[in-house]
C-alpha positions as CSV (number, residue, x, y, z in Angstrom):
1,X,0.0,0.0,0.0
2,X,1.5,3.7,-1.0
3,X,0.9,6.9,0.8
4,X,-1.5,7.8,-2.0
5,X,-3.7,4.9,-0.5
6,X,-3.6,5.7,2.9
7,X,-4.5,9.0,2.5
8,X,-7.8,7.5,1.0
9,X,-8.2,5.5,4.1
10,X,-7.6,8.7,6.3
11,X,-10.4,10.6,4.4
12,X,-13.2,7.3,4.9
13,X,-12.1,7.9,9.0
14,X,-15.0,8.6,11.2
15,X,-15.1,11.1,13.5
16,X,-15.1,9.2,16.3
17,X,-12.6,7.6,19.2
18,X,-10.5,5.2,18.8
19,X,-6.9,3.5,18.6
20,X,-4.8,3.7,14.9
21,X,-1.9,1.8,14.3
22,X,0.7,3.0,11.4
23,X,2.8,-0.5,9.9
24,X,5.8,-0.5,7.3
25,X,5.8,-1.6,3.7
26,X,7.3,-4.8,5.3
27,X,3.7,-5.1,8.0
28,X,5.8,-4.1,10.7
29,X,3.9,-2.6,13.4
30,X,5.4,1.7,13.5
31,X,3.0,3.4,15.9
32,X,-0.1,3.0,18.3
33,X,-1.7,5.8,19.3
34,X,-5.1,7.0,20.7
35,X,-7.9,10.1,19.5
36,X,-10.6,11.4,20.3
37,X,-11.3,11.7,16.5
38,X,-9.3,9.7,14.5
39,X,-9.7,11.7,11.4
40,X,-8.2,14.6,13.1
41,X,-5.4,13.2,14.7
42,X,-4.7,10.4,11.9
43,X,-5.3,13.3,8.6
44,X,-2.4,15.5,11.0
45,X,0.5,13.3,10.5
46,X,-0.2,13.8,6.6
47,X,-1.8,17.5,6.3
48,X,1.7,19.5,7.4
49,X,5.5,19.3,7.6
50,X,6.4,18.4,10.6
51,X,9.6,19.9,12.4
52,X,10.5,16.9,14.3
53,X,12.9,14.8,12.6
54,X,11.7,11.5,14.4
55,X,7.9,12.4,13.1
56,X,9.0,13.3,9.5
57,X,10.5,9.4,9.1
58,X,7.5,7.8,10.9
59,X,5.6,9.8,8.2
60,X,7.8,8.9,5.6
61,X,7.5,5.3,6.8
62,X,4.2,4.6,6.9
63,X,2.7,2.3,4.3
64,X,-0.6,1.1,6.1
65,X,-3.4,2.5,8.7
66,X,-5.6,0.2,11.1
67,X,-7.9,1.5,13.3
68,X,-9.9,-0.1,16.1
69,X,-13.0,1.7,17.1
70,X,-14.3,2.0,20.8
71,X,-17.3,4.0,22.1
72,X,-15.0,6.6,24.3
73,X,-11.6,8.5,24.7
74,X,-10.9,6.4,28.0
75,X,-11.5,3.2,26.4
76,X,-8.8,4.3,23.6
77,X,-6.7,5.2,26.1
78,X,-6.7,2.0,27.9
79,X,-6.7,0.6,24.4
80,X,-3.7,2.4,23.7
81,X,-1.6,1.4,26.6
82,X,-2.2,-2.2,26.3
83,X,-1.7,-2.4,22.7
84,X,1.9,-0.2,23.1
85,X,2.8,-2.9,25.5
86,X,1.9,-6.1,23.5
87,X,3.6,-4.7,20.4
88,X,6.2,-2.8,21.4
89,X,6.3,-0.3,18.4
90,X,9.5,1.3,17.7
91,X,8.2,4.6,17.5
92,X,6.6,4.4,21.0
93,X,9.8,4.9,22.6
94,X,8.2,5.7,26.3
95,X,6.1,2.8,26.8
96,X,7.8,-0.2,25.3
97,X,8.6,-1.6,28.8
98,X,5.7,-3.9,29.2
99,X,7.1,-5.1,32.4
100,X,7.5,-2.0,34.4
101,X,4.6,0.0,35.6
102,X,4.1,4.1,36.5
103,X,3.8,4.1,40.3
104,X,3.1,7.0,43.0
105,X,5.5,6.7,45.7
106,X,5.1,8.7,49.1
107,X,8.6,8.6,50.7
108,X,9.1,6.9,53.9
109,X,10.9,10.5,55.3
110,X,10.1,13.5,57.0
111,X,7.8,16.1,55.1
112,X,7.7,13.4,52.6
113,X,8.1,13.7,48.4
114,X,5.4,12.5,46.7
115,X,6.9,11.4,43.4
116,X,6.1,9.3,40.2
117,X,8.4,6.8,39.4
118,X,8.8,2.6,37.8
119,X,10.2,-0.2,39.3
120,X,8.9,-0.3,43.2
121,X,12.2,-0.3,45.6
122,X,12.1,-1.8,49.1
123,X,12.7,1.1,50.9
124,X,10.3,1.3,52.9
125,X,8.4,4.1,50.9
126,X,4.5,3.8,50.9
127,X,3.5,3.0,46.3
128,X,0.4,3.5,44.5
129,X,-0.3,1.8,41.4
130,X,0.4,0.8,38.9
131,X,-1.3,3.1,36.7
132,X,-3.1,2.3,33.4
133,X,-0.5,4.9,31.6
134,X,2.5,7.3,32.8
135,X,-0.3,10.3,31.4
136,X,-3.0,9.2,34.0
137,X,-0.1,9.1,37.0
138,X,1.0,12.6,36.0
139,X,-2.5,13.8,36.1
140,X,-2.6,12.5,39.8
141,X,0.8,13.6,40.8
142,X,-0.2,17.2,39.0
143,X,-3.3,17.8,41.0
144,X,-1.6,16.8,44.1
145,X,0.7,19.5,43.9
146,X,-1.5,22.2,42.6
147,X,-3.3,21.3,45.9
148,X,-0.9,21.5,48.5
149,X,2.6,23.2,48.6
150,X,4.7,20.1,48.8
151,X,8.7,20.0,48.7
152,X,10.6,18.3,45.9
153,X,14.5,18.7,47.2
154,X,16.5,16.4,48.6
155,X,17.3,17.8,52.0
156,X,17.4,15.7,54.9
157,X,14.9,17.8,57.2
158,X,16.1,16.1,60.4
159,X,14.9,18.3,63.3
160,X,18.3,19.3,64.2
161,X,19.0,20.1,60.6
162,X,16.1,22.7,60.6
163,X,17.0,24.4,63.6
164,X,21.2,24.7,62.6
165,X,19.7,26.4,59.3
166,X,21.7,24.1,57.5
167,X,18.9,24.9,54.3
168,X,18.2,27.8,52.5
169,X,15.0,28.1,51.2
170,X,15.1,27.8,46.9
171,X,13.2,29.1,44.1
172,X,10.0,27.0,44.5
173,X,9.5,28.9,47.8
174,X,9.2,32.1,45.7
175,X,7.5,30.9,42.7
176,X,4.6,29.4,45.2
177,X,5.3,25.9,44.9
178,X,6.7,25.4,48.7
179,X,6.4,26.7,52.2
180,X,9.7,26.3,53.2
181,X,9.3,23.5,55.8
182,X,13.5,23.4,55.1
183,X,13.7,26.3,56.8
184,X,10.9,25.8,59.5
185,X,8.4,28.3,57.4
186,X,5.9,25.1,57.3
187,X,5.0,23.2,61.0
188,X,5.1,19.1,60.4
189,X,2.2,19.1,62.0
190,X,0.5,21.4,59.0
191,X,2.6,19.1,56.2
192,X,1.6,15.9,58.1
193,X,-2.1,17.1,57.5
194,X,-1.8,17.7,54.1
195,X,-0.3,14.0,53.4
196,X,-3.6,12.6,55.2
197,X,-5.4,14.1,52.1
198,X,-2.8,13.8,49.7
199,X,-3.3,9.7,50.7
200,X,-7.3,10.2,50.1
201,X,-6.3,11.4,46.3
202,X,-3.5,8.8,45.5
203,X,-6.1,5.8,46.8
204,X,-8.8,7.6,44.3
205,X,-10.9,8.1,47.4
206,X,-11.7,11.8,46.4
207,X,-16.1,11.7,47.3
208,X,-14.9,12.0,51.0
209,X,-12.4,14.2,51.0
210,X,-14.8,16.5,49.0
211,X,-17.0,16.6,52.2
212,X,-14.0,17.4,54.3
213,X,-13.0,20.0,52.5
214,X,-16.5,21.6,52.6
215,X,-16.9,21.3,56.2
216,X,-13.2,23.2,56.7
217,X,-14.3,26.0,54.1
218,X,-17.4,26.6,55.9
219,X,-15.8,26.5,58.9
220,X,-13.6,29.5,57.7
221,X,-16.1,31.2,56.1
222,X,-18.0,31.7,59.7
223,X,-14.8,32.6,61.4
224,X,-14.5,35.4,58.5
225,X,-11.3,33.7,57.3
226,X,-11.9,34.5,53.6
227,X,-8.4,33.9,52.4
228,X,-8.2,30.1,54.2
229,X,-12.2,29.9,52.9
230,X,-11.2,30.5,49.2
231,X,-7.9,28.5,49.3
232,X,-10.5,25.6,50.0
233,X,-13.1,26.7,47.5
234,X,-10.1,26.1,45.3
235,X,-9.2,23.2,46.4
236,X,-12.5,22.3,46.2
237,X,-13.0,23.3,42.7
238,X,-10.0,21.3,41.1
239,X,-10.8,18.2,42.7
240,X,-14.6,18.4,41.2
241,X,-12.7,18.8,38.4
242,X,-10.7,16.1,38.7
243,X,-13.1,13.8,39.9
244,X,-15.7,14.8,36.5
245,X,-13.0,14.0,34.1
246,X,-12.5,10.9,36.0
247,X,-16.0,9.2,35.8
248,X,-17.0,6.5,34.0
249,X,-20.5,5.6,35.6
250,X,-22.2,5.9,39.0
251,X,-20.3,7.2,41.4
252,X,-22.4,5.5,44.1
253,X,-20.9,2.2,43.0
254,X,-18.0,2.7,45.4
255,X,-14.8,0.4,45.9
256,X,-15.0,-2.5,43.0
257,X,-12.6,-4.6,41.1
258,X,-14.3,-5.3,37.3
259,X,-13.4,-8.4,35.7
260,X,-13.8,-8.7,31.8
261,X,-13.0,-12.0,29.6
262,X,-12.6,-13.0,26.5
263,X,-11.3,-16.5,24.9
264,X,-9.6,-18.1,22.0
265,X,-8.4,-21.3,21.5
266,X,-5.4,-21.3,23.1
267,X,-5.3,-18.0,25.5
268,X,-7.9,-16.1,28.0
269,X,-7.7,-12.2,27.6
270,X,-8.6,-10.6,30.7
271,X,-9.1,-6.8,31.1
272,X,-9.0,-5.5,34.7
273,X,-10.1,-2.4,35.6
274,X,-10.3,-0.7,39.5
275,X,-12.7,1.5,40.1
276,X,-12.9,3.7,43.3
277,X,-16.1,6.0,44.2
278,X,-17.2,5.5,40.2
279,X,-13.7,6.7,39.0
280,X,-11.2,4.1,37.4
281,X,-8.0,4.3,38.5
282,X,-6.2,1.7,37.1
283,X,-6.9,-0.7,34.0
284,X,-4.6,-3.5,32.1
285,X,-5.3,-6.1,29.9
286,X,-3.5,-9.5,30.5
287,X,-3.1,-12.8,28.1
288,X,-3.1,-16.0,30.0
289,X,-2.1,-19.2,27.9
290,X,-4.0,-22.4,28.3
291,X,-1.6,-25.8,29.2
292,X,-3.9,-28.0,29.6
293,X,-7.1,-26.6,28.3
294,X,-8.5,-24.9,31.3
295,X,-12.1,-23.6,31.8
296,X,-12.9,-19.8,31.4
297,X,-14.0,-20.3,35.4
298,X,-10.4,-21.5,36.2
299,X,-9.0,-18.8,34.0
300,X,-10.7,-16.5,35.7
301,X,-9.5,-17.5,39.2
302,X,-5.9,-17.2,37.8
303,X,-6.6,-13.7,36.7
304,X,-8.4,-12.7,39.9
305,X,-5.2,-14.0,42.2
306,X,-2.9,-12.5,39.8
307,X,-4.5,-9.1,39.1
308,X,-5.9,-8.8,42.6
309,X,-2.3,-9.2,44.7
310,X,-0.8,-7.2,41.5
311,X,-2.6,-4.1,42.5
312,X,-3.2,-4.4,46.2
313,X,-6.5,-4.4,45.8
314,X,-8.6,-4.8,49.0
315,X,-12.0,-4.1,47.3
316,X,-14.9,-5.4,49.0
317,X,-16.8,-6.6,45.8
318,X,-15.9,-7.8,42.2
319,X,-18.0,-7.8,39.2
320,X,-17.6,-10.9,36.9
321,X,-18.9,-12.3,33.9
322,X,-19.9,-15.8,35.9
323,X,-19.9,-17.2,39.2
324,X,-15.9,-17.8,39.7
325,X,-16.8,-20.7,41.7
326,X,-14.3,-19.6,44.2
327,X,-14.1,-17.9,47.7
328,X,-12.3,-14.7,48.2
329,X,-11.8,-13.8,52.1
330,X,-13.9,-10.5,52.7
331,X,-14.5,-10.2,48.8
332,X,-18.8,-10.4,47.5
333,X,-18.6,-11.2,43.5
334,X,-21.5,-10.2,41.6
335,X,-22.7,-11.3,38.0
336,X,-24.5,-8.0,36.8
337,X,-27.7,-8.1,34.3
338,X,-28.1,-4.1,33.6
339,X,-27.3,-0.9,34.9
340,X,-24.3,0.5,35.7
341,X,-22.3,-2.4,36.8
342,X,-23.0,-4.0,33.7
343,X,-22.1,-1.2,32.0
344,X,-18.7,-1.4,33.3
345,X,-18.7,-5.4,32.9
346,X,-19.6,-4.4,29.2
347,X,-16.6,-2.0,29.1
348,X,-13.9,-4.6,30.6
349,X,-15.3,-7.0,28.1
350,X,-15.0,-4.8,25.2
351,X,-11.1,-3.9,26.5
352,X,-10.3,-7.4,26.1
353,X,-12.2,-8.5,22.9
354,X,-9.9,-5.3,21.4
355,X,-7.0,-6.6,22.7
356,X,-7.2,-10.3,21.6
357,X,-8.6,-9.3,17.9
358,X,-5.7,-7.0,17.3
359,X,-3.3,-9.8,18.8
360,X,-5.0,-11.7,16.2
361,X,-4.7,-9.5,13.5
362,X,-0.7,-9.1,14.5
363,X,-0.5,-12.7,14.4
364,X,-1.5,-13.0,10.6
365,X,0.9,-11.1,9.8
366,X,3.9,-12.4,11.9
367,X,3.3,-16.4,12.0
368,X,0.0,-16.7,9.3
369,X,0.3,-20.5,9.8
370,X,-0.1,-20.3,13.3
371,X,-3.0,-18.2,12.9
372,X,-4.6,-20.6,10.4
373,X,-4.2,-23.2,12.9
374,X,-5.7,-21.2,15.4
375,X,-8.7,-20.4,13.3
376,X,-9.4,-24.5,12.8
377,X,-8.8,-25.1,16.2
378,X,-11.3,-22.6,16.9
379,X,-13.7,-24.3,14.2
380,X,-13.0,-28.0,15.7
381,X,-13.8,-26.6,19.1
382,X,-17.4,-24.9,18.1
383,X,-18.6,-27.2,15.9
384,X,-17.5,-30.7,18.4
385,X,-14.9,-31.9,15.1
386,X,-13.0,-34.8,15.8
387,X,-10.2,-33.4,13.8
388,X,-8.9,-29.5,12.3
389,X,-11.2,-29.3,9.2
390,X,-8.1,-28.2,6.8
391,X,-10.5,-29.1,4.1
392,X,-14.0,-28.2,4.2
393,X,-16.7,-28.1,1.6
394,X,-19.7,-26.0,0.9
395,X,-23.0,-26.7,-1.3
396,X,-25.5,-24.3,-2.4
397,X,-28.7,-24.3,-4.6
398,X,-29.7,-22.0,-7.2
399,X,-32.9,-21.6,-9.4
400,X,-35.5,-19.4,-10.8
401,X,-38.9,-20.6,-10.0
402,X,-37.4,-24.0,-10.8
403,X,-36.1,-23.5,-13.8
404,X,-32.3,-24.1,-14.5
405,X,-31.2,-25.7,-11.2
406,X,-28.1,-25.5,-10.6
407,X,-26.0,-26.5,-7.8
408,X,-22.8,-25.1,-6.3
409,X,-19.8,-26.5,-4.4
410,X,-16.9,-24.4,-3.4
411,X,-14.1,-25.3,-1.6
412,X,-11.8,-23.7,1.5
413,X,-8.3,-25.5,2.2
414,X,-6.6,-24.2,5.5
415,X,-9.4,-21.8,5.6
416,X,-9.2,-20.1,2.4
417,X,-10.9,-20.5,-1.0
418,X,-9.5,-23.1,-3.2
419,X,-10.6,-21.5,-6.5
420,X,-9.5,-24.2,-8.8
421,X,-11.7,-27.0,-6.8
422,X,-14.8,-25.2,-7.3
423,X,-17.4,-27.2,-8.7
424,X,-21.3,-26.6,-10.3
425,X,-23.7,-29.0,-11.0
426,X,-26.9,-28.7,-13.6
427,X,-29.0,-30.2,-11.8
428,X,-30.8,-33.4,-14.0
429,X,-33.3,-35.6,-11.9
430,X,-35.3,-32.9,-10.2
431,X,-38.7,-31.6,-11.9
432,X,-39.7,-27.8,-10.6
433,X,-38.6,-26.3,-7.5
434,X,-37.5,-29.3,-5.2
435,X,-34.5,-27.6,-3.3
436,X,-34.4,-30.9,-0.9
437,X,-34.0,-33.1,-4.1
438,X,-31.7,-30.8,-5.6
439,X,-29.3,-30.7,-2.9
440,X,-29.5,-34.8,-2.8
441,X,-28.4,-35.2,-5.7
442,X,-25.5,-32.4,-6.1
443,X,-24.0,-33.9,-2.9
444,X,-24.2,-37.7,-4.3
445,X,-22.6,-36.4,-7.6
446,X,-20.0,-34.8,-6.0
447,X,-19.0,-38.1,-3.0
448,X,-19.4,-40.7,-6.0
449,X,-17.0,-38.9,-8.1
450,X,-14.1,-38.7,-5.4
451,X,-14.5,-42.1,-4.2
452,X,-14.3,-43.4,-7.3
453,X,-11.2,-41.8,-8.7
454,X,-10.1,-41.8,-4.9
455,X,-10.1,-38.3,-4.0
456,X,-9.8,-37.0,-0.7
457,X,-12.6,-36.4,1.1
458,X,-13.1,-33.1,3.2
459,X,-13.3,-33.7,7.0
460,X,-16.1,-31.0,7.2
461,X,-19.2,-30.3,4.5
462,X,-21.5,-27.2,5.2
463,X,-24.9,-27.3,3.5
464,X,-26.6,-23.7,2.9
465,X,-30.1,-24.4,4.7
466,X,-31.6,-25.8,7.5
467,X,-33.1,-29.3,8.7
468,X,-34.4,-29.9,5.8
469,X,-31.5,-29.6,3.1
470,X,-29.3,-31.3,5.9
471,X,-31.9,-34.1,6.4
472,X,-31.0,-34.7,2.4
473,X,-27.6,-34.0,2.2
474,X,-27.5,-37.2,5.0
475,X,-29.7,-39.1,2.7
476,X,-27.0,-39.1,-0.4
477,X,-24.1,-39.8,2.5
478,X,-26.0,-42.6,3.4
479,X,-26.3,-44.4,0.1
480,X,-22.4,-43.6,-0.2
481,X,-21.7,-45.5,2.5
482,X,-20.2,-41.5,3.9
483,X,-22.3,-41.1,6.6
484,X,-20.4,-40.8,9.6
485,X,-17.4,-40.7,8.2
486,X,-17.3,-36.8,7.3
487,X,-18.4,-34.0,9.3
488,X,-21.3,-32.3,8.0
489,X,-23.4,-29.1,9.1
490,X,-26.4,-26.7,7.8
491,X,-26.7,-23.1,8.4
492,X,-30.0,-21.9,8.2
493,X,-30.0,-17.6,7.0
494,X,-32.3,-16.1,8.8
495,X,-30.3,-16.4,12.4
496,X,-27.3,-17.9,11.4
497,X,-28.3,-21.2,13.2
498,X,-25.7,-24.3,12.6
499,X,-27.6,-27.6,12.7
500,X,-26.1,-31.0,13.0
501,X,-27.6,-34.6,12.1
502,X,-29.8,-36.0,14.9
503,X,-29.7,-33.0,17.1
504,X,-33.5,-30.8,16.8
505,X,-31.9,-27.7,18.6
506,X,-29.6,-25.4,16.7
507,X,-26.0,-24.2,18.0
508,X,-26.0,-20.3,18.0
509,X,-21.9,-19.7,17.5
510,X,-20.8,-16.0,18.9
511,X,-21.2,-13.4,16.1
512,X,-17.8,-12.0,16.4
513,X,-16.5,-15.9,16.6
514,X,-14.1,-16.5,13.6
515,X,-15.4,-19.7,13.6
516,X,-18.7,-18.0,12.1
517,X,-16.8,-16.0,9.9
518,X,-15.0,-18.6,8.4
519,X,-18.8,-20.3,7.8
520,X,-20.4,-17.4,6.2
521,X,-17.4,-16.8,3.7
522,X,-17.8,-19.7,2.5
523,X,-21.5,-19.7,2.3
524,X,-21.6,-16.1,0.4
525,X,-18.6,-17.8,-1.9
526,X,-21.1,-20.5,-2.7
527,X,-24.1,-18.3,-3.1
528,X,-21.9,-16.6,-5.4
529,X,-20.5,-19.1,-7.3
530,X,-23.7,-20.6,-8.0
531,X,-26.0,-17.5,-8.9
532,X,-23.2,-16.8,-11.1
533,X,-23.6,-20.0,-13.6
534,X,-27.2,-19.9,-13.0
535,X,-27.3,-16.4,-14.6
536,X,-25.3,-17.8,-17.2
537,X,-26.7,-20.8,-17.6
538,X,-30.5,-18.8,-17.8
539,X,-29.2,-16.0,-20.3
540,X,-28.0,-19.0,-22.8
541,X,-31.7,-20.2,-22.9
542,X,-33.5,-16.8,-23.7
543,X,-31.0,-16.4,-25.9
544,X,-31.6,-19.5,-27.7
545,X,-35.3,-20.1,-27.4
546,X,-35.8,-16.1,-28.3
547,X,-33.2,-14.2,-30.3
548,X,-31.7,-17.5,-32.2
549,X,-35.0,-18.7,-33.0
550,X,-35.3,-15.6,-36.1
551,X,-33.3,-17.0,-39.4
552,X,-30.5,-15.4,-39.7
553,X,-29.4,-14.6,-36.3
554,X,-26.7,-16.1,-34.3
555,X,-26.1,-16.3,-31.1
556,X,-23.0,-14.0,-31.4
557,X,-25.8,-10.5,-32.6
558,X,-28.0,-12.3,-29.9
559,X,-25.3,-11.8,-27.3
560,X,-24.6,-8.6,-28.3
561,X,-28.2,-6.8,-28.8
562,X,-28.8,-8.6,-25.3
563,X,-25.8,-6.9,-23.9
564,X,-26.7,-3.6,-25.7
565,X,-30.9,-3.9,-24.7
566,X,-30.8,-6.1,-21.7
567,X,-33.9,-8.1,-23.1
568,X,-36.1,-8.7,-25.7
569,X,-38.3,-6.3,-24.3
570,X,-35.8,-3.4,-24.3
571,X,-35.1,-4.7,-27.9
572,X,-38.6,-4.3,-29.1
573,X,-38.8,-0.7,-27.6
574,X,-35.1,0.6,-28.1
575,X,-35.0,2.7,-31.6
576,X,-34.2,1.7,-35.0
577,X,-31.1,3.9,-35.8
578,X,-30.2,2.3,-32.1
579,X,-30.3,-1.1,-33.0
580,X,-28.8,-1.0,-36.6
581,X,-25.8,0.9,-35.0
582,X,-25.0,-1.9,-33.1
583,X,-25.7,-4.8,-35.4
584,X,-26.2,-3.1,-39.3
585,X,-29.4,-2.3,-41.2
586,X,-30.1,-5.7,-42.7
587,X,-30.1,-7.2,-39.4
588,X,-31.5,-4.8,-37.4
589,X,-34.8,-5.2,-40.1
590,X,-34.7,-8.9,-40.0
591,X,-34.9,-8.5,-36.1
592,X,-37.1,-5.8,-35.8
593,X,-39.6,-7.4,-38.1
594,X,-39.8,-10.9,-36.3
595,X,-40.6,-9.0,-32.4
596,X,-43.1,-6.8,-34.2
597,X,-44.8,-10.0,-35.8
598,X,-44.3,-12.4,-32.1
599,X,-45.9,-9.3,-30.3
C-alpha cells in the first residue's frame, strides 16, 4: 500500500474515538496511538511538515493504517496502553517496557516527596499503582501538587538540621510551589495534615475528601477567614474537576474490582479495571495461555489471584462475567444483568475482545500459519470436530422458480478459498422447484466422483439451509456409505443457526467468533458461485429459445443486442437507428420485423 492509498483510508475515517496503528511496507507494526477523532489526529501526521525529525521518518514510513473503534476516549486510552505494551512499536519509545509500571511513591521521610516513578524499591516508601499509563499518573501527581505546597529537594529535614539552618529556602519557595518546611516556614504538624489528604487522592478516594474540604471551608467562612475559605473553595473546585473527568459511571458504586473476559483457542484475555467512588483508576489487559485446556471459570481465578495481589486491591466486591466458583476472604462477587455495573462489565469486556482481535490480526501477519491453525482449532472446538477441518466443503442451490437448477460446491483449504476445486452442477433428476432433491443429488454427484477416482474427502461439508436440506444432504451420505465418516453441518440464514444430524436444537456460535466468519465466507462464496452460472446458464436459454429462433441470427448478434438492450423487451422498444448501429441495417430489419410480428 502507498501513501497515496492511505490517504484514502484517512479521508473514509470517522469522526469518532478510537486507537490507529501506522505498519511498514514490510507489516511491521510503527505506531499506536489514541484520539478522540481519529480523522483529526490520523489526517495531521499527513496534512503539514512536521519539524520533528523522528515524526517526519514515521511519516515517511508509513505504508498502512488500522484503526480499532471504541465507544469513548478512556476506552482508547486503555486501548492504547495495552496495545503499546503487547507490540512494542518502535516509534513508542516511552512505553515499550511492558514489564515495568508508573507508580506513585510517598517517601518513607520527614515532610515526605510525593513522586512518580517505575520499578517499586524496598525502601520502605508507601507506592500506589500501577497506573493504566504514565499520562494518568502525571495527572494524579499534578493535581496533588496544585493542591498543596509540597517539597521536591532532597534535604534531609532532620529536626536538628532545621533548627542549625543548615537549608536555605530555593526558588519553589518564591514561585509558590513550597512553604519552606526546610527552613521551618511550614509546621510538620500542617505538612503531616496535608499527606492525610494527599493519601485520600493517591487511593482515588476523592467523594470523601470533598465533604472534608467543605466542612473546613465553611468553617472559615463563619470565622471570616476568607483567604483560608477561598484556598478551600479552590481546592475544592480542582478536585470536582478532577473527579468529573474521571468518571465512567455511578459514582455510588464505590470500591470494586471489574473483571472482563474473553477467549480463543489457546489463550484467555482478561481486562482488569479498578474502580474507586465510580472513578477508574487503574486498567490493564493481561493474556493467559492455556496448558492444559483450562475452563474460562479457572482462568478467571488465575486472573483474579494474579490481578488482585498485582494491585493491592482490597475491594470489598468484584463484578464478573460468571460465578468464579471460588471464595475470596472479605470479597462479594456479583454477575450483573443491567445498569451500571453492567455497563462497566460491558466496558472490561469490550477492553479485552480489542486486545485479543488486534493480537490476532498481528499474528496473521507475523506467524500466518499459526494463525490458520488457530482459526481450525477454533472451528473444531465450536462445531465438536474430531479433527482440524483443513479441508472443508460448501453446497448451495440455485434456481429461478425452478427453472435451470443448478448447484454449487466451493471449496476452503486451511481456511481459504480453493478456486481451482470449485465445482457446479446442472442439476438433472429434479422436476420444478424441489431444493431438498436438488441438494441430494449435487451432494451424491459430488461423494461418487471422489470415491471413485479416490479423491480425498473433506473432513467437514457445510450445506446452505436448515433441517431440511441437511436431512438430504444425509440421505445421499448414506447411500455412499459417507455417513459418519465426514463432518457435515447446515446453516439456516435467517439467524445464522448451525444444525447437525440427529440434534432438533440449533447451535448459535458468537457473532464476532471466527469460527462463524469462516462459515459465512464460505457460504456467500457458494451463493456466489452458484448464482453466477445460474445467470449464465438462464441468459443462454432466452438467448436461444428467443433471439436465435429468427433465421438469420446467431447467437454472437444475440449476445450482443442482449448486452446492448438487456432483453427482448428493451429490444422491441429501443429505436431503430439504435439497434442498426449496433448490429447493421439488414439485421437490425430482420430482427425488428420478427418482435413486431411475435408481439
Amino acid at each position: 500500500m502507498n501513501p497515496i492509498d492511505v490517504r484514502e483510508k484517512v479521508r473514509l475515517l470517522p469522526h469518532t474515538p478510537g486507537v490507529y496503528q501506522f505498519f511498514d511496507a514490510e507489516g511491521k507494526i510503527l505506531y499506536v496511538g489514541k484520539a478522540k477523532s481519529l480523522r483529526h489526529r490520523v489526517s495531521s501526521y499527513f496534512a503539514k511538515d512536521h519539524p520533528d525529525g523522528k515524526t517526519r521518518l514515521l511519516v515517511k514510513r508509513i505504508a498502512d493504517l488500522r484503526v480499532i473503534h471504541v465507544p469513548t476516549e478512556f476506552e482508547a486510552l486503555l486501548l492504547e496502553n495495552s496495545l503499546i505494551k503487547e507490540l512494542q512499536p518502535r516509534f513508542n519509545i516511552n512505553l515499550r517496557d511492558d514489564k515495568s509500571f508508573p507508580f506513585i511513591r510517598i517517601r518513607n521521610e520527614r515532610f515526605p516527596r510525593v513522586e512518580g516513578m517505575r520499578n517499586p524499591e524496598d525502601d520502605g516508601s508507601d507506592y500506589f499503582g500501577p497506573y493504566a499509563s504514565v499520562r494518568t499518573m502525571r495527572t494524579v501527581l499534578g493535581l496533588v501538587h496544585k493542591l498543596y505546597k509540597l517539597r521536591t529537594c532532597n534535604y534531609d529535614l532532620t529536626p536538628k538540621n532545621i533548627e542549625q539552618k543548615k537549608f536555605k529556602r530555593c526558588l519553589e519557595y518564591h514561585i509558590g510551589n513550597c512553604k519552606a518546611p526546610c527552613e521551618g516556614l511550614q509546621p510538620q504538624a500542617e505538612y503531616d495534615a496535608n499527606m492525610e489528604q494527599v493519601l485520600q487522592i493517591v487511593k482515588g478516594r476523592v467523594s470523601g475528601l470533598i465533604k472534608v474540604l467543605k466542612e473546613q471551608m465553611q468553617l472559615h467562612a463563619e470565622r471570616l477567614e476568607f483567604e483560608a475559605a477561598e484556598d478551600y473553595r479552590q481546592k475544592l473546585e480542582r478536585l470536582e474537576q478532577y473527579r468529573a473527568k474521571s468518571i465512567v459511571v455511578n459514582p455510588d458504586i464505590g470500591d470494586v474490582d471489574i473483571f472482563g473476559l474473553v477467549s480463543d483457542t489457546g489463550s484467555t484475555y482478561v481486562n482488569y479495571m479498578r474502580v474507586i467512588d465510580g472513578a477508574v483508576v487503574h486498567g490493564i489487559t493481561i493474556e493467559l495461555k492455556r496448558k492444559l485446556d483450562e475452563s474460562d471459570v479457572e482462568m478467571l481465578q488465575a486472573a483474579i489471584a494474579e490481578l488482585r495481589q498485582r494491585y493491592k486491591s482490597l475491594a470489598p466486591e468484584a463484578i464478573v462475567p460468571f460465578d468464579p466458583e471460588i471464595e475470596v476472604p472479605g470479597v462479594r462477587f456479583t454477575v450483573p444483568q443491567r445498569g451500571d455495573k453492567k455497563q462497566l462489565l460491558d466496558l472490561c469486556e469490550r477492553n479485552a475482545r480489542y486486545f485479543m482481535l488486534d493480537k490476532q490480526k498481528q499474528e496473521k501477519l507475523t506467524d500466518p500459519e499459526g494463525a490458520t491453525t488457530r482459526i481450525l482449532e477454533q472451528l473444531k472446538q465450536d462445531l465438536r470436530l474430531s479433527e482440524l477441518p483443513r479441508h472443508i466443503e460448501c453446497f448451495d442451490n440455485s434456481n429461478t422458480q425452478g427453472t435451470d437448477p443448478v448447484s454449487a460446491c466451493v471449496v476452503f483449504k486451511d481456511a481459504k478459498p480453493s478456486k481451482k476445486d470449485y465445482r457446479h452442477f446442472n442439476i438433472r433428476t429434479v422436476e420444478g422447484p424441489d431444493d431438498f432433491a436438488s441438494m441430494e443429488e449435487a451432494v451424491e454427484r459430488r461423494y461418487s466422483r471422489l470415491v471413485t477416482e479416490g479423491e480425498p474427502l473433506p473432513q467437514l461439508i457445510v450445506i446452505d439451509g436448515g433441517k431440511g436440506q441437511l436431512g438430504a444432504a444425509l440421505n445421499a451420505l448414506e447411500r455412499l456409505g459417507l455417513r459418519g465418516k465426514i463432518a457435515i453441518i447446515g446453516i439456516a440464514k435467517k439467524l445464522e443457526e448451525i444444525y447437525f444430524p440427529g440434534d432438533p436444537f440449533p447451535l448459535h456460535i458468537d457473532k464476532r467468533s471466527s469460527s462463524l466468519k469462516v462459515i459465512q465466507h464460505m457460504r456467500n462464496e457458494a451463493h456466489r458461485f452458484g448464482i453466477t452460472h445460474h445467470r449464465g446458464k438462464r441468459s443462454k436459454r432466452i438467448i436461444r429459445t428467443g433471439l436465435e429462433e429468427i433465421p438469420g441470427i446467431g447467437p454472437g448478434t444475440a449476445k450482443k443486442l442482449l448486452t446492448r438492450f438487456g432483453s427482448i423487451k428493451g429490444i422491441r422498444e429501443a429505436l431503430p437507428e439504435d439497434v442498426v448501429a449496433e448490429v447493421g441495417a439488414k439485421k437490425a430489419e430482420v430482427v425488428l420485423k420478427a418482435l413486431a410480428e411475435a408481439n
